[in-house]
N, C-alpha and C positions, 0 to 999 in steps of 0.2 A: 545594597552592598556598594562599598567604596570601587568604582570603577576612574581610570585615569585613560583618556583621550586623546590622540593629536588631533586637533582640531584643524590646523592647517599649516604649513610648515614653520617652524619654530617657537609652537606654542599649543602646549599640555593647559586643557582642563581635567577639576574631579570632581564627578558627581556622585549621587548616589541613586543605583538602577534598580531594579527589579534581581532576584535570584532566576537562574533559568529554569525552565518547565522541562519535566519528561517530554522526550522524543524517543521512538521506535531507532533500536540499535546504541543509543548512545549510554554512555557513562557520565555520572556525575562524577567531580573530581575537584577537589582543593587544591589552588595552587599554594604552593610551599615555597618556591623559587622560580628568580626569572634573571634567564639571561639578555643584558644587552650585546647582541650583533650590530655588523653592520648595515646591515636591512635596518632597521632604528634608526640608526645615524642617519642613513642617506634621507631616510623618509622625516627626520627632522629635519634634516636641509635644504628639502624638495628637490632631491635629487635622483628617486628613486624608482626605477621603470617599473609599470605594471601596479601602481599604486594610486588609489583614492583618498580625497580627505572626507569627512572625519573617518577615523578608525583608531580600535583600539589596538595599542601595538603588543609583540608579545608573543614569541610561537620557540624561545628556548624555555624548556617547562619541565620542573622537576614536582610532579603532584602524589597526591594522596588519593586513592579510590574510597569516594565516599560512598556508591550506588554503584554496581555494577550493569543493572542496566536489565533490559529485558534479555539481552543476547550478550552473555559476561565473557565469551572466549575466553574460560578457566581464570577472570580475572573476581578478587574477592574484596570486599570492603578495607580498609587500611592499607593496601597492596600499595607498595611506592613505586612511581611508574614515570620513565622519559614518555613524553609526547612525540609520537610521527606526524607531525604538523599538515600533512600534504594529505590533502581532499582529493581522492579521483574516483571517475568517472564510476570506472571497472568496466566500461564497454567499449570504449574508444581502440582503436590498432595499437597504440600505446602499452594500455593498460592489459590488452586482449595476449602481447606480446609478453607478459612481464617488465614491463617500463614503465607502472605507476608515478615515478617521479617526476615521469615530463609527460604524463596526460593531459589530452588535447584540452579540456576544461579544468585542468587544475586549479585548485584556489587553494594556496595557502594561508592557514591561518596567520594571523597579525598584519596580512598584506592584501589578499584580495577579501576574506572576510575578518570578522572581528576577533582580537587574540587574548592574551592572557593578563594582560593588567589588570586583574580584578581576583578576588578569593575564590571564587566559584565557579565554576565553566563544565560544559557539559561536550565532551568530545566519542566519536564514534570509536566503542571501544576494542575493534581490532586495528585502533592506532597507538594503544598505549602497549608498552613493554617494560615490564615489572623488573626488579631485582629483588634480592632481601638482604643483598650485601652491600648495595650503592645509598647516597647518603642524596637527600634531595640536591646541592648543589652538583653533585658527582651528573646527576640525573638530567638535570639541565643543562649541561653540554654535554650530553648524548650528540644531539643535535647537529651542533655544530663539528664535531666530531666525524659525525656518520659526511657530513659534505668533502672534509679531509679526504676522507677514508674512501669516498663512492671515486673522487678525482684518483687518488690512485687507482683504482679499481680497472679507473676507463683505460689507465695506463696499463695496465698487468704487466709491470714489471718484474724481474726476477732477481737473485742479486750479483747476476753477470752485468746488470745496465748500470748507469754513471747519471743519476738523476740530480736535474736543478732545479730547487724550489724558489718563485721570484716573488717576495712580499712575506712578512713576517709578521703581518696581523694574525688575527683570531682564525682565519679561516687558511691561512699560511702556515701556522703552524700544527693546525688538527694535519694539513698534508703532511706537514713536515714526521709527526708523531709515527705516522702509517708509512711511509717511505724508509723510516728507519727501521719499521719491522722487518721490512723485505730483505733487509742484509743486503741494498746495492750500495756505493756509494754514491755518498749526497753531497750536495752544494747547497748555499742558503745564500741568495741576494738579495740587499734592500738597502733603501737609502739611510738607515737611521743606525746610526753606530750602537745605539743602546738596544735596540731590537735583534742586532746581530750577537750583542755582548750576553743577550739571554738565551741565544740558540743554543750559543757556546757554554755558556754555565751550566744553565736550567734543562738542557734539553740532550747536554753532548754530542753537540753538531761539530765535527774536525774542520769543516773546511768554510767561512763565511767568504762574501766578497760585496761590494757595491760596483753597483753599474758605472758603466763609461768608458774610454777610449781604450783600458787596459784587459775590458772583460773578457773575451775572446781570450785572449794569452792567458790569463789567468785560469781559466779555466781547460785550458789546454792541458797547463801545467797538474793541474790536480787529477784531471783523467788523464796522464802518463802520456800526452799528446794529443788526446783525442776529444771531442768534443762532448757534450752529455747526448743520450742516447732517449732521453726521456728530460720536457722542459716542463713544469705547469705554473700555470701566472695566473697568483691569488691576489690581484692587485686592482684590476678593476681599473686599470691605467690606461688609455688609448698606447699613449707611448710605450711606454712596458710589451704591450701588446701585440703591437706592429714587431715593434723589434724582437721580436723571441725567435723570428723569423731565420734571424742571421744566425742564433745558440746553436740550435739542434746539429748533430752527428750526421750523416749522409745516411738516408735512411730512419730517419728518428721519428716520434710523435712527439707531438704539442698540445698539452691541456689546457684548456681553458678555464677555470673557476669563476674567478670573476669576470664581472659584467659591467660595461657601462652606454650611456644611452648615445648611440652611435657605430659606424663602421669601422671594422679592421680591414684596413687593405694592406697588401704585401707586392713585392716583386715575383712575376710568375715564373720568369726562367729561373732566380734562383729556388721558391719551395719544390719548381719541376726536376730540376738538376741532383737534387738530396732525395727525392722522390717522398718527403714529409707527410706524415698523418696528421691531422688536425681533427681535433675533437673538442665538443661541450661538456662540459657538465655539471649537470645542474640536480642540486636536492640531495638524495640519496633512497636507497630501496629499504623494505621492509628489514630484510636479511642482513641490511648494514649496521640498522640498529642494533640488532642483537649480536652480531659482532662484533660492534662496539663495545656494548657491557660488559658481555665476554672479556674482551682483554683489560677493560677498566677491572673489574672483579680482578683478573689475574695479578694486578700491578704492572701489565706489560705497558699501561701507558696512563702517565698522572696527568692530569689539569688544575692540582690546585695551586701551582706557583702561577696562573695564569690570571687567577681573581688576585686585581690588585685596589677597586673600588668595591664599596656595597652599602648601599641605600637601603631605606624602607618604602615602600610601594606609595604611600601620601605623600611622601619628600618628592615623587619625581618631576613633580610641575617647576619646585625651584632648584634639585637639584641635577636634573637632567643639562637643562641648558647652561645652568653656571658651571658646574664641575667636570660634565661627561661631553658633550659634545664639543668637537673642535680641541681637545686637549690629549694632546701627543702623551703625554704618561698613561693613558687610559690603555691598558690592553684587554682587560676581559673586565667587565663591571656585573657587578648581580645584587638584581633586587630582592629582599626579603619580605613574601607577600601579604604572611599571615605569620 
C-alpha cells in the first residue's frame, strides 16, 4: 500500500509497504482523511520536540472500521470513527490518575510512532470514537479540536471570566470555538490581520486586537477596566510566551498550548504579586473526544470554513513542501487518502 514518509526534515518519500498484520486488541481501519496540524509543519522543518526521523506523519484521522478487532468496544465494521491518537501506558500515576494524555510513556501516533499517511492502519480500538452523524473530514478534526477544548478545560472558566486567546492558528482557534461556549467574554490576539478578520467573520469573535505597546490598554478597555481573568497562548512563541506574564487579572491563570523547544522565564515578584496559575496542556482526554462530537453533531461548533487547502495523499511529496509549508494562507489543510 501507498505509504508517504518524512524521511528527514524537508523531504517526503512514497513507497509502497506491506498491509498491517492482526494484533491482539486493535482495529483495522481505512483512512479516509487526514488532517495537516502543526506537529507536521514543525516536524517538516525540523523543529519539532520529541520527534525522530524517518516517520510516517499523520495522527488527525477521520477513518472507516474495516475489522474491529478481537476486543471491538461496541465498535462494528463501516463505523466512521475520529482517532485518539495518544498511546498510554494505563499503569503509569498518570494514567493510574485519569491523565492518559500526559502518560509517563506516551507515544503519539505520527510523532513518537508511525501515523496515518497511508490507506490502512491498524489502531487499539478503545481509541477510536464513532459517529453516524460526522462526515470523515468533520472526524478528523476531532482532534485537533479536543486539544482546543482540553486547554479550556485546564482553564474551567465560567462565563463570569474575560478570556484572551493569543494565536489564531488551527489550534487557536479549536480554543477559541470552546471559550465561546462558556459564555465568558473573549479576546482574540495575533499578528496577522487576516486571521483576526476570520475570528471576526467566520467565527463571531466581538473583540480582536494585535500585540504591542497598546495591548494592555486595550484590553483593559474591552474588560470594562480590568484585565482578562484567563490568558492561553496557542502560539508556540517564546516571546508571546514570556510575555502573557504581564496580561492576566490579579489572581488569573495562564494556559499554555503551545510549545516550543526552550525556556519560559518571567519576572517572579511580578507572577508573586497577581499570585498567577500557570498550567500545560497537552493532548486531550478520552471524554474530550466525545464532547467534541457531541457538540460537532449539535452544530454548536463548525470547522468547515477552516479547510481551505486539500490534496490527495500521492501529491504530498510535491505538494506538501510547495504549497503547504511556510505559506501563511494555509490554515487548516486535508489530505484525501483513499
Amino acid at each position: 500500500m501507498l505509504t508517504i514518509t518524512l524521511d528527514q526534515p524537508g523531504q517526503f518519500s512514497a513507497a509502497d509497504r506491506p498491509e498491517p498484520t492482526p494484533s491482539p486488541g486493535t482495529a483495522l481501519v481505512r483512512v479516509h482523511r487526514l488532517g495537516v496540524c502543526g506537529t507536521d509543519l514543525h516536524a517538516f522543518a525540523g523543529k519539532q520536540p520529541f520527534f525522530t526521523y524517518p516517520r510516517v506523519l499523520g495522527h488527525e484521522l477521520g477513518v472507516e472500521v474495516i475489522d474491529p478487532g478481537d476486543t471491538p468496544h461496541g465498535l462494528r465494521a463501516g463505523d466512521r470513527c475520529s482517532v485518539e491518537p495518544y498511546l498510554n501506558c494505563g499503569t503509569c500515576i498518570a494514567c493510574r490518575r485519569g491523565k492518559p494524555n500526559c502518560c509517563a510513556a506516551l507515544q503519539v501516533m505520527g510523532v513518537h510512532v508511525d501515523g496515518g499517511m497511508r490507506p490502512l492502519l491498524r489502531v487499539p480500538a478503545r481509541k477510536l470514537h464513532p459517529s453516524t452523524r460526522l462526515d470523515y473530514e468533520q472526524l478528523a478534526l476531532v482532534e485537533t479540536l479536543g486539544i482546543g477544548a482540553h486547554a479550556v478545560e485546564r482553564a474551567a472558566p465560567t462565563a463570569d471570566d474575560f478570556i484572551l486567546v493569543i494565536g489564531a492558528g488551527p489550534i487557536g482557534l479549536s480554543v477559541i470555538q470552546f471559550a465561546k461556549v462558556t459564555g465568558a467574554t473573549l479576546a482574540v490576539m495575533d499578528v496577522s490581520d487576516t486571521r483576526l478578520d476570520f475570528c471576526r467573520q467566520q467565527l463571531g469573535v466581538t473583540h480582536t486586537l494585535k500585540p504591542g505597546a497598546t495591548a494592555v490598554a486595550d484590553l483593559k478597555t474591552i474588560g470594562g477596566g480590568d484585565l482578562p481573568t484567563v490568558v492561553i497562548d496557542a502560539t508556540g512563541n517564546p516571546g508571546s510566551m514570556m510575555g502573557c506574564f504581564d496580561l492576566p487579572a490579579h489572581g488569573g491563570r495562564i494556559v499554555f498550548v503551545g510549545l516550543f523547544q526552550g525556556d519560559v522565564t518571567f519576572n517572579d515578584p511580578n507572577f508573586h504579586r497577581r499570585e498567577l496559575t500557570v498550567m500545560g496542556s497537552r493532548n486531550a482526554l478520552p471524554a474530550t473526544f466525545r464532547e467534541v462530537i457531541r457538540l460537532v453533531e449539535e452544530g454548536k461548533v463548525d470547522t468547515r470554513p477552516w479547510i481551505t487547502h486539500r490534496f490527495k495523499l500521492a501529491e504530498t511529496p510535491t505538494v506538501f513542501p510547495r504549497d503547504i509549508a511556510g505559506n501563511p494562507a494555509v490554515l487548516k489543510a486535508m489530505i484525501e487518502v483513499s
